[in-house]
C-alpha positions in Angstrom: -61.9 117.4 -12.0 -61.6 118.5 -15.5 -58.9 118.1 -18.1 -58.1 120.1 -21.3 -58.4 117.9 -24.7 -56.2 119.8 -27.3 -58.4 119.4 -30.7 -55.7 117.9 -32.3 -55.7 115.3 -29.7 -59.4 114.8 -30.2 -58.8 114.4 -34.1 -56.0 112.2 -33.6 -58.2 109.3 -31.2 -61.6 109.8 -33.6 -59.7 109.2 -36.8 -57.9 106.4 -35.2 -60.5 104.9 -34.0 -62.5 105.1 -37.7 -59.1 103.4 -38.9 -59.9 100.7 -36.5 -63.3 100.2 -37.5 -62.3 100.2 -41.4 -59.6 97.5 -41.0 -62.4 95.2 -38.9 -64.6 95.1 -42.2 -61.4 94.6 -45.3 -64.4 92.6 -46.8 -66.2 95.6 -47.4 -63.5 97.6 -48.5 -62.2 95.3 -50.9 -66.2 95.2 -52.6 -65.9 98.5 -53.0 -63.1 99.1 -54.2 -63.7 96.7 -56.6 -67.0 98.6 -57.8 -65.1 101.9 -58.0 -62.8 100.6 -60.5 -65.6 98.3 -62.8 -65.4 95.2 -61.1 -68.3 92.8 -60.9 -68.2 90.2 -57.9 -68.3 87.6 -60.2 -65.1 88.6 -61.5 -63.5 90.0 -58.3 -64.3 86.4 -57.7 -62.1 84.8 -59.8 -58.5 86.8 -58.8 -56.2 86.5 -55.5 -56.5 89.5 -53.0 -52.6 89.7 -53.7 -53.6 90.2 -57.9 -56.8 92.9 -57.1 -54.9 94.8 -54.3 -52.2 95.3 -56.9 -55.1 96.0 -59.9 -57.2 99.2 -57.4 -53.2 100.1 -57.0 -52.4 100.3 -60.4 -55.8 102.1 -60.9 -55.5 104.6 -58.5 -51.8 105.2 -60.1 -53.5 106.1 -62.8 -55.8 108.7 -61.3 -53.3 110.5 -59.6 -51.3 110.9 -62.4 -54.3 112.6 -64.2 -54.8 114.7 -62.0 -51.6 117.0 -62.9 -54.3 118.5 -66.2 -54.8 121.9 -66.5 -58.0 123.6 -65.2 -59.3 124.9 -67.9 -59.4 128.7 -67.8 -62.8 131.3 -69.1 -61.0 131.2 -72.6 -61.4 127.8 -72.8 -65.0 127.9 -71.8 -65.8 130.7 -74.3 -64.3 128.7 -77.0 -66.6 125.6 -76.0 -69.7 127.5 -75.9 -69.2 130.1 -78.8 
């Protein structure tokens, strides 16, 4: 017998299940966030998960707000190479 997987369906279970396997390693994630932002181990270290979770958090803040820049248009570019 064979059964019909809608590909949203398949999505769905792989991205779950990629979700799962993130959460089992926090460790990891929690190094590299920590490089991302500038931070050596020796100084992720010294704070409390509570204190960096906030810190990556505040970071990322950051980021997204930049992100609302223009894009610069070919006027701008002729002006930066004339």
């Amino acid at each position: 017998m064979v059964f019909f997987v809608p590909g949203k369906l398949e999505v769905n279970q792989s991205k779950k299940q990629s979700d799962e396997q993130l959460s089992d390693r926090l460790d990891l994630v929690l190094i590299s966030n920590a490089k991302r932002i500038g931070i050596s181990l020796q100084e992720l270290n010294e704070l409390r998960v509570r204190d960096f979770i906030e810190m990556v958090d505040i970071h990322c803040g950051d980021i997204e707000n930049s992100k609302n820049t223009n894009q610069a248009t070919q006027e701008d570019i002729d002006k930066l190479l004339a």
